[in-house]
Each structure stands twice: as structure tokens, then as C-alpha cells.
C-alpha positions as CSV (number, residue, x, y, z in Angstrom):
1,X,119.3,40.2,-24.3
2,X,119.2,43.9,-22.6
3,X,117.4,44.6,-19.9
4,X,117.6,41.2,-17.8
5,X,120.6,41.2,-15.7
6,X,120.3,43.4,-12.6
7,X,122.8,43.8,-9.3
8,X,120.3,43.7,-6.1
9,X,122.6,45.4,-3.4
10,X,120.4,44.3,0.1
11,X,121.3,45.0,3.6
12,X,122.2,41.0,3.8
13,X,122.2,38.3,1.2
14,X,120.7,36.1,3.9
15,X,117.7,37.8,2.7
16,X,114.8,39.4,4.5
17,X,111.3,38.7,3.3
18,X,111.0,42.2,2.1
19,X,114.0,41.6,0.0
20,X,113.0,38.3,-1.4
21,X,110.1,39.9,-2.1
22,X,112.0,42.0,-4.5
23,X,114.5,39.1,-6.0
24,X,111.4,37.5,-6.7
25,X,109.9,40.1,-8.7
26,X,112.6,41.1,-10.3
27,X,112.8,37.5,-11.5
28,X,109.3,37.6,-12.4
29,X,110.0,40.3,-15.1
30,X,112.5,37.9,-16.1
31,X,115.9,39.5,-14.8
32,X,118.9,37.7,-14.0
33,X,119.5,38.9,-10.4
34,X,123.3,38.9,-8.8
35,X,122.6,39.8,-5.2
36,X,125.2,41.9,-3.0
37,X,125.2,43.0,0.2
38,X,126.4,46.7,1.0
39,X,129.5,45.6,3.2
40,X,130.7,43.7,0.1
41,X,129.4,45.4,-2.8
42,X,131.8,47.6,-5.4
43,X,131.5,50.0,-8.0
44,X,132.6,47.5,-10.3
45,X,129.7,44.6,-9.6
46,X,127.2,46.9,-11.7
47,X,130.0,46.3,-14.6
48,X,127.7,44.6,-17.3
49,X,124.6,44.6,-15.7
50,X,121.4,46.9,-17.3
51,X,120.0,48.2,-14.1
52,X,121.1,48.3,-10.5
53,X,118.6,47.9,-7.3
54,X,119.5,49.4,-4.0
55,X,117.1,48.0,-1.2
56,X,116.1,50.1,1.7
57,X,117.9,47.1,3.7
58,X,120.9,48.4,2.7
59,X,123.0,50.9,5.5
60,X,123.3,53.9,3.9
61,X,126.7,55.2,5.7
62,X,128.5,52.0,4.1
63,X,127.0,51.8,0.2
64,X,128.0,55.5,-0.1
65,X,128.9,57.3,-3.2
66,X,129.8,53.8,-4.6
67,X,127.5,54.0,-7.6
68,X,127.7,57.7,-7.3
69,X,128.7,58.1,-10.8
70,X,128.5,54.7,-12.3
71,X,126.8,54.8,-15.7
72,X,124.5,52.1,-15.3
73,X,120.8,52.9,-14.8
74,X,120.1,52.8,-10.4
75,X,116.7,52.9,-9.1
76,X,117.7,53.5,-5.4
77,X,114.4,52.4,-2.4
78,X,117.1,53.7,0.3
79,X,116.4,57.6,0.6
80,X,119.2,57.9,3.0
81,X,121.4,57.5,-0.6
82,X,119.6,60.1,-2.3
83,X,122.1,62.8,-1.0
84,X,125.2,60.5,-1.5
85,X,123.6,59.8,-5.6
86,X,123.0,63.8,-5.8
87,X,119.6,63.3,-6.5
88,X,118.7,65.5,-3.4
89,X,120.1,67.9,-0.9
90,X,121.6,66.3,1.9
91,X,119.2,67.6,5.2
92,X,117.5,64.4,6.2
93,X,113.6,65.7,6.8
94,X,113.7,68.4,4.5
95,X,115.5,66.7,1.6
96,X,114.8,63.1,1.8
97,X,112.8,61.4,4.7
98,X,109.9,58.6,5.4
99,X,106.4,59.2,6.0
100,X,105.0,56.4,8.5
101,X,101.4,54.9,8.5
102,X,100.5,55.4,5.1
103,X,99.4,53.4,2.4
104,X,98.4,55.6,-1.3
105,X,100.7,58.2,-2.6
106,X,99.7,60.8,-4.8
107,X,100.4,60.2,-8.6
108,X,101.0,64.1,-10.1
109,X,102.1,63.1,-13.8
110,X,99.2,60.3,-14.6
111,X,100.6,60.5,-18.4
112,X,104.7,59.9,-17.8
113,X,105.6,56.1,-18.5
114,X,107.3,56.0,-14.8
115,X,103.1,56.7,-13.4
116,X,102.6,52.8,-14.6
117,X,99.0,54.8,-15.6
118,X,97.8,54.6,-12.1
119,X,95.2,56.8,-10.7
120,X,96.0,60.0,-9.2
121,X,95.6,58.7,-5.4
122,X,96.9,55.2,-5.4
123,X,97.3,52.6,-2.3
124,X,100.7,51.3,-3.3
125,X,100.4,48.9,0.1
126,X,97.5,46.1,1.4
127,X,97.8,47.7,5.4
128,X,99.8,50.9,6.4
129,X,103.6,51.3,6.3
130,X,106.3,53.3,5.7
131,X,107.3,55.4,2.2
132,X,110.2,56.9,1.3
133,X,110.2,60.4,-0.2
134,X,112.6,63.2,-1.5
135,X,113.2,66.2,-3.1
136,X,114.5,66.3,-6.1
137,X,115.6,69.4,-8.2
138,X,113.9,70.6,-10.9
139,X,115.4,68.8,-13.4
140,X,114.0,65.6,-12.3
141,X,110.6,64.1,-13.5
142,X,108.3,64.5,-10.6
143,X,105.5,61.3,-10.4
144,X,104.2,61.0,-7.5
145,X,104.5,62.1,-3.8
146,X,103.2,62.4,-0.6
147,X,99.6,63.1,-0.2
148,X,99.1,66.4,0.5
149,X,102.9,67.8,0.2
150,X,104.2,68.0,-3.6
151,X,107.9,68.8,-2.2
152,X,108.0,65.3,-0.8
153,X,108.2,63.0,-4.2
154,X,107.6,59.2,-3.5
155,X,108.8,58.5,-7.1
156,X,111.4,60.7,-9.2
157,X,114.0,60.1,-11.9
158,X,116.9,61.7,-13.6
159,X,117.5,61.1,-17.0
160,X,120.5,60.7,-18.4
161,X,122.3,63.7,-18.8
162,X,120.1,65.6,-16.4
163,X,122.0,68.0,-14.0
164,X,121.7,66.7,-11.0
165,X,122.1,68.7,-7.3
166,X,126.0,69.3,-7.1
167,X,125.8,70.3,-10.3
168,X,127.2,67.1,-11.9
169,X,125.9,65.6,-15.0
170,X,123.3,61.7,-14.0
171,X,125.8,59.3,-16.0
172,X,122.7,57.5,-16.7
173,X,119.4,57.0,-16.0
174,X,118.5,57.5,-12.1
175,X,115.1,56.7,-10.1
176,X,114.1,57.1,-6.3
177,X,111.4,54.7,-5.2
178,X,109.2,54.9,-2.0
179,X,109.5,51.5,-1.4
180,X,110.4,51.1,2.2
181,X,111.7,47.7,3.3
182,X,110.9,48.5,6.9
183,X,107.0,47.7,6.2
184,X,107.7,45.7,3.3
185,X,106.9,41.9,3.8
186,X,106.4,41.0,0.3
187,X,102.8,40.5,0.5
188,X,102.4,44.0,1.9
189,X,103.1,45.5,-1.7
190,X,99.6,46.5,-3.6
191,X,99.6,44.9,-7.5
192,X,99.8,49.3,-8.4
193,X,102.6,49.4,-6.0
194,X,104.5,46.6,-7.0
195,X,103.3,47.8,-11.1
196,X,105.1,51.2,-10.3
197,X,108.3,49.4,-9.1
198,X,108.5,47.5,-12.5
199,X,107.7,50.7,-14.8
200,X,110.5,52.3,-12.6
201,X,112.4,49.4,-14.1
202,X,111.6,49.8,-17.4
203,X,112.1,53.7,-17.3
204,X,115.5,53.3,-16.3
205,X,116.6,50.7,-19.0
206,X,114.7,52.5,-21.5
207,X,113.2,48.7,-22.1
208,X,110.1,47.2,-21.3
209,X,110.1,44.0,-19.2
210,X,110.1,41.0,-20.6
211,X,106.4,39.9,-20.5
């Protein structure tokens, strides 16, 4: 059946709680999850899958352009990647960044399926933490960002066939997430934040979850 096999590329397949925060979800939503970790991982591990998920765990420097232009839908948590996936410019700060010691993001398109229908300030974590951001070109849907700062999007997709910033055409469909693992224990992750993380999923694999 599409839409339940995923490749989870984490920092470590020992996995963090962050991380099996995520494998756990993912299997939730009924997914068939093949973990990686970004020392080992390769273009061709998303071969047959319906969605790849990069964790923030992941080292940014050694994932690369791997999946750079591999057809299968990515929703990428690691903004340090957004540059390598040409989803954003590649000045870290002004392009793609973190924002520490928050907790609600600011949802800007409360009718796009990616918004999960959340309100227009939502408190995507139970205490404060970190969440990524970028900035994405205009060709990109723009959901969600940083409270106060629309150029700073804490959730933004591509979709396929969308120009992306080096002029290159997204081979499929492509989503940046703010979820940061550096904060994320698992139980840190609100139920809006965790029901934006599985419309991201079904955005991207043009498929609602299996419920």
C-alpha cells in the first residue's frame, strides 16, 4: 500500500529519545520505518520508499546533497540541509537558522492542508525549546513561521515541479519542518505540534495517513 514505508536518516541508529520519539510516530501512522544513520546512509536507501525523514540529529556536513535530487518526497527537521536540498539560500541566520526558547509558531495559511487546521498562534511544544526556520523562495507554500518575523518559515514545502533556489526543478515533493531534536524529548512535542508533523507527511505523499 502507498504511503507506509519511510527511510528515517538520524544522527545515530542507537537512537536518541527525540528520535524514537519520531520512529514511534511515524509507526503510529502506520509506516514501515527503515532507519539510517547519516555516516551510512545513500541516495539509493530512499529507492522504494514513499517519503524520506531527515532528523535534526543528523550532521548536516556529512548527509549533504545526497537526496539533493532524489524523487522521492523528503520532509527535512535539519535546517542546516535546507541550502544543500535548494530549498533556501545558503547564509546560515539569514536563510535558515533556530530560534531558542520558544514554544507556538505562527500559522499564516490556516486553510492549506500542510496548517493540520491549527490556529493561527499555536504552541507546537509542552515547555520551551528550539525551532527550526528558513527562508524559502517564493515558490514555496509558506505555513507557518516565527512569531513576529514572516521571512523566518517554521513550516514550508515545494511541490513537485516547483523551482526551487538554484533554479533547479523539486523532483518531488519537498517540506522543511521546525522540529528541532535539540529540545525534542518526545514528550516535549504538543498533540498540534506533533499533528503538523503528520500533515507534513501526508502533504508530501499526497496520501493521508493510515488512520
Amino acid at each position: 500500500e502507498e504511503g507506509t514505508r519511510t527511510l528515517l536518516v538520524t544522527g545515530s541508529t542507537n537512537l536518541s529519545p527525540g528520535d524514537r520519539a519520531l520512529q514511534s510516530r511515524l509507526q503510529s501512522l502506520g509506516y514501515t520505518v527503515t532507519l539510517k544513520d547519516d555516516h551510512k546512509v545513500q541516495a539509493s536507501d530512499a529507492n522504494n520508499q514513499d517519503v524520506v525523514v531527515i532528523s535534526e540529529s543528523v550532521l548536516s556536513f556529512v548527509v549533504g546533497n545526497t537526496f539533493t535530487r532524489s524523487d522521492i518526497p523528503i520532509v527535512t527537521l535539519e535546517p542546516n540541509l535546507y541550502d544543500d536540498l535548494k530549498l533556501t539560500g545558503n547564509r546560515p541566520g539569514k536563510d535558515f537558522g533556530f530560534l531558542f526558547n520558544t514554544q507556538a509558531i505562527e500559522i499564516n495559511d490556516t486553510d492549506h492542508p500542510l496548517s493540520a487546521q491549527a490556529s493561527s498562534s499555536t504552541q507546537v511544544y509542552n515547555r520551551p525549546g528550539a525551532v527550526s526556520w528558513g527562508n524559502p523562495n517564493d515558490n514555496a507554500v509558506d505555513i507557518a513561521s516565527v512569531k513576529g518575523d514572516r521571512t523566518k518559515s517554521t513550516l514550508f514545502g515545494y511541490e513537485k515541479g516547483a523551482t526551487l533556489v538554484d533554479g533547479s526543478t523539486a523532483a518531488n515533493n519537498r517540506v522543511g519542518l521546525f522540529l528541532s531534536h535539540q529540545n525534542n524529548e518526545g514528550q516535549s512535542m504538543s498533540n498540534q505540534g506533533w499533528s503538523l508533523f503528520d500533515a507534513a507527511l501526508d502533504w508530501a505523499t499526497d496520501n493521508p495517513t493510515p488512520s
